[in-house]
Backbone bond lengths (Angstrom), bond angles and torsions (degrees), N, CA, C in turn:
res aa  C-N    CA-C-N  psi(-1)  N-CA   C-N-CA  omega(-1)  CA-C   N-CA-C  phi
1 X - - - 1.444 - - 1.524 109.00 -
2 X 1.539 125.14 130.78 1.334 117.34 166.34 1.245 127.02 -71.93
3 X 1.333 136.18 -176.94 1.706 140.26 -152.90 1.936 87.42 -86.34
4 X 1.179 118.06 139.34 1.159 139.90 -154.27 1.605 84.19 -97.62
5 X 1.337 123.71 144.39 1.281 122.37 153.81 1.358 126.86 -95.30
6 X 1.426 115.11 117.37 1.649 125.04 -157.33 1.291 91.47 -70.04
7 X 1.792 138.23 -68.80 1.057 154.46 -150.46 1.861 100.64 -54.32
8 X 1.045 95.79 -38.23 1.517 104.18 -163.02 1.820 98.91 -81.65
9 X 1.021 111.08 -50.79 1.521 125.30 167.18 1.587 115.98 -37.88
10 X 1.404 86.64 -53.34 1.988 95.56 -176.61 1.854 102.83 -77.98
11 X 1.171 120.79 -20.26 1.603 125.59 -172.03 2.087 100.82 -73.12
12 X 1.504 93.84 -37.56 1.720 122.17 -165.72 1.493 81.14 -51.65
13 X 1.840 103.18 -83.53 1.320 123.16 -164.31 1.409 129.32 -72.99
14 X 1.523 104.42 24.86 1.268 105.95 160.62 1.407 123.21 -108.40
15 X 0.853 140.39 24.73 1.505 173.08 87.49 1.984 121.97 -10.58
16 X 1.560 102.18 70.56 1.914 93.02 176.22 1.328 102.52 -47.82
17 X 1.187 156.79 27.35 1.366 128.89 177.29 1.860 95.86 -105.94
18 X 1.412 96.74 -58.39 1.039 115.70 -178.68 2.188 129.39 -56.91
19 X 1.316 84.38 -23.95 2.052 101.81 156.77 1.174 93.80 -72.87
20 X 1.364 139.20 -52.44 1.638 116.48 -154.21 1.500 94.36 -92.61
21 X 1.351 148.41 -25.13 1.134 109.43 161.57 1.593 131.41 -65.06
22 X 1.401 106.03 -5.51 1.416 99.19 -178.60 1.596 108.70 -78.53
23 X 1.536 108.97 -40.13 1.423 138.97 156.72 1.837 96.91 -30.81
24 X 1.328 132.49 -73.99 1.707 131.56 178.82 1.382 98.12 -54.82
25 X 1.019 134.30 -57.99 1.715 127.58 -175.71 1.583 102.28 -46.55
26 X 1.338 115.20 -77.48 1.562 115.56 -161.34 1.558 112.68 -35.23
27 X 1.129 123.57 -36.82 1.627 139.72 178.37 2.008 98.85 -126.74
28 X 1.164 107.46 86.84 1.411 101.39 175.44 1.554 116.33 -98.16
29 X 1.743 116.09 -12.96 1.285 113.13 156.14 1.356 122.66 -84.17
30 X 1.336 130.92 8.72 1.741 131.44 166.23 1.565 88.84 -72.94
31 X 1.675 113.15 -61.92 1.807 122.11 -162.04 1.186 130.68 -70.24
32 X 1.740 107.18 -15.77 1.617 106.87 -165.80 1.799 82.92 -128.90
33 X 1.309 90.13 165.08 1.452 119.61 155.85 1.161 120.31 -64.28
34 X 1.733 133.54 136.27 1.632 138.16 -157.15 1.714 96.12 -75.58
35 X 1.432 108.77 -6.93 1.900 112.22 171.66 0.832 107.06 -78.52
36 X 1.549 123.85 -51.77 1.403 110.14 -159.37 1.850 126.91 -71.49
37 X 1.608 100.54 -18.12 1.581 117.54 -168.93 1.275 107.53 -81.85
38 X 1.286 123.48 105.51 1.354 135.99 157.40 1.221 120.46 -64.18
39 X 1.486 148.08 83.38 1.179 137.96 -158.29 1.690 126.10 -65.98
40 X 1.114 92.70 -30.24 1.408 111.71 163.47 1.790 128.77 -75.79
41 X 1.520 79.87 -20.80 1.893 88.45 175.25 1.004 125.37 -127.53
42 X 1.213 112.26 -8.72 1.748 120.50 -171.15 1.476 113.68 86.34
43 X 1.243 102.08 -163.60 1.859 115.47 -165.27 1.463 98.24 -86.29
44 X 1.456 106.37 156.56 1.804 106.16 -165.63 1.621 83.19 -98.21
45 X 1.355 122.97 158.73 1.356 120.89 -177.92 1.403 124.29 -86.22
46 X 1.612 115.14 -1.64 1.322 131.81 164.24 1.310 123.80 -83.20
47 X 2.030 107.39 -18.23 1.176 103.03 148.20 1.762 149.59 -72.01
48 X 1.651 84.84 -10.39 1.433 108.18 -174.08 1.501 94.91 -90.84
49 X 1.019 126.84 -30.22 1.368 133.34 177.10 1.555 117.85 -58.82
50 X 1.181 76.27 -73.64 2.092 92.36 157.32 1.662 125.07 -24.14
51 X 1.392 98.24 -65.20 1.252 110.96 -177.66 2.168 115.15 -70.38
52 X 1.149 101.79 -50.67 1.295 117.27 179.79 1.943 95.48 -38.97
53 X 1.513 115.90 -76.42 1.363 143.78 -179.88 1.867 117.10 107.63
54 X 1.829 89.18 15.29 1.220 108.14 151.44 1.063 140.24 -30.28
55 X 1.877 142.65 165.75 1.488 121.18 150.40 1.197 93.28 -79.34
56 X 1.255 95.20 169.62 1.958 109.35 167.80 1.722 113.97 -81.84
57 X 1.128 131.71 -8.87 1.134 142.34 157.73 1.707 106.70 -72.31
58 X 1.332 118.01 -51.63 1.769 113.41 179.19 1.388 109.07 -61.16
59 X 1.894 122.50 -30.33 0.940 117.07 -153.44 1.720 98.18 -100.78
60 X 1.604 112.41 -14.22 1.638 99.16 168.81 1.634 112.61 -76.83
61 X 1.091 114.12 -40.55 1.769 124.68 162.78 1.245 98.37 -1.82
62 X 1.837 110.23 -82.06 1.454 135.35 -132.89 1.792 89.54 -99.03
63 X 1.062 132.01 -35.76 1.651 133.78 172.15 2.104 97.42 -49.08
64 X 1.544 100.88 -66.02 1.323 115.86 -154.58 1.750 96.04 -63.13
65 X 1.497 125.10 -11.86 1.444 118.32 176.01 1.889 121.76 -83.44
66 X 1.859 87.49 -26.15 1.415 116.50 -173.39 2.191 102.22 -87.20
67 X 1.261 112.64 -12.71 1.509 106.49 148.79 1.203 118.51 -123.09
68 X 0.971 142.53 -13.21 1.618 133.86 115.32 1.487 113.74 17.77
69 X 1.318 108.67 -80.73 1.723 131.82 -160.95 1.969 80.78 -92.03
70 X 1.393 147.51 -9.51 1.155 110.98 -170.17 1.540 123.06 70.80
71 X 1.190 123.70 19.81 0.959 142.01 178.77 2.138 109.85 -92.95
72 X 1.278 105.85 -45.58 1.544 108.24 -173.51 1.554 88.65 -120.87
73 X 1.330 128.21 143.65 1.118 135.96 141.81 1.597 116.47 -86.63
74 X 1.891 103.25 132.68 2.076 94.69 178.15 1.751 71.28 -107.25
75 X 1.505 91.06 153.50 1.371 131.03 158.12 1.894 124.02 -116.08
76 X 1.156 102.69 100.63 1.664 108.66 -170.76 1.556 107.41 -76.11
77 X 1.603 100.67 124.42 1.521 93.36 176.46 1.682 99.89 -154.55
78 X 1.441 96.70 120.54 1.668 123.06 -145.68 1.898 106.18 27.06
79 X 0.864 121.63 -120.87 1.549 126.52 -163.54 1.820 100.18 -78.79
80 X 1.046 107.76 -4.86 1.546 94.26 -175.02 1.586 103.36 -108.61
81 X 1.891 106.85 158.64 1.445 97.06 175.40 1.704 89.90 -137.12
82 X 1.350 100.73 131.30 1.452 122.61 179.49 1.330 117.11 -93.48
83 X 1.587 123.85 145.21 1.567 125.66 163.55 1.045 131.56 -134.67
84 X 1.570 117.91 152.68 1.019 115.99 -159.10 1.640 95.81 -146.51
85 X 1.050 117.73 159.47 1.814 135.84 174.40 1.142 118.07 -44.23
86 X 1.069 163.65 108.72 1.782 148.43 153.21 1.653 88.05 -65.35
87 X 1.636 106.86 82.75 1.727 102.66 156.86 1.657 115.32 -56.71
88 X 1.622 112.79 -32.05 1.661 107.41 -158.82 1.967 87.59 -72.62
89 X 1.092 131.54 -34.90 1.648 130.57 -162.45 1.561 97.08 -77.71
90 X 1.576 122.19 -47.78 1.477 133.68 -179.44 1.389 106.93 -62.00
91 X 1.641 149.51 -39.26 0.922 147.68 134.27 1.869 120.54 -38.56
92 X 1.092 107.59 -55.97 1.564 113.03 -175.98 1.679 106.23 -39.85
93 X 1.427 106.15 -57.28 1.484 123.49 163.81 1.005 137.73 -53.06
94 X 1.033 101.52 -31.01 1.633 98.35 -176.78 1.715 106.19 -104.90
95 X 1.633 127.36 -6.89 1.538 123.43 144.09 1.360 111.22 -61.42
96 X 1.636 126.31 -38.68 1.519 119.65 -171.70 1.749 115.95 -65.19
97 X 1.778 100.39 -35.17 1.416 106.87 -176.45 1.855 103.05 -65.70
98 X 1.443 113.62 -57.26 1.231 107.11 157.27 0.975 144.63 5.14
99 X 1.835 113.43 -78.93 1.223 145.21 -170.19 1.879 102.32 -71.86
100 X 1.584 114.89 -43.53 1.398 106.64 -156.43 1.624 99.20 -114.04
101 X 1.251 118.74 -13.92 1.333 115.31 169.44 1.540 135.96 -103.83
């Protein structure tokens, strides 16, 4: 894995909208419907959309900051784009905050 960008991470997660989707990912069968979870791909982003009651324009904004920072991985598969956690970057971070704070 390359060096994680802290700055960019802390810019991500300063955003409540954007913690609680990471918050729906970590447990995405408590938040979504057993349709919407692709196990192999993650949550479709219209489901996150859905749920939020967002536009889908506010909600690519706040997605596109959350892989940005490496925080969500999308996975494209035909017209849909799925997400899922970067646990190894969400761990990486949260030993660094650890270590220096």
């Amino acid at each position: 894995m390359s060096k994680i960008d802290e700055n960019l991470i802390h810019k991500a997660l300063a955003n409540p909208f954007r913690r609680e989707v990471l918050r729906w990912l970590k447990t995405p069968d408590q938040h979504f419907s057993r349709g919407c979870i692709d196990l192999g791909h993650g949550v479709p982003v219209n489901a996150i959309q859905a749920r939020s009651g967002l536009s889908q324009s506010n909600v690519s904004v706040h997605v596109a900051a959350l892989v940005d920072a490496e925080l969500l991985v999308a996975t494209r598969v035909g017209q849909w784009v799925f997400l899922t956690r970067n646990e190894a970057v969400i761990h990486a971070f949260a030993a660094q905050i650890s270590l220096h704070l």
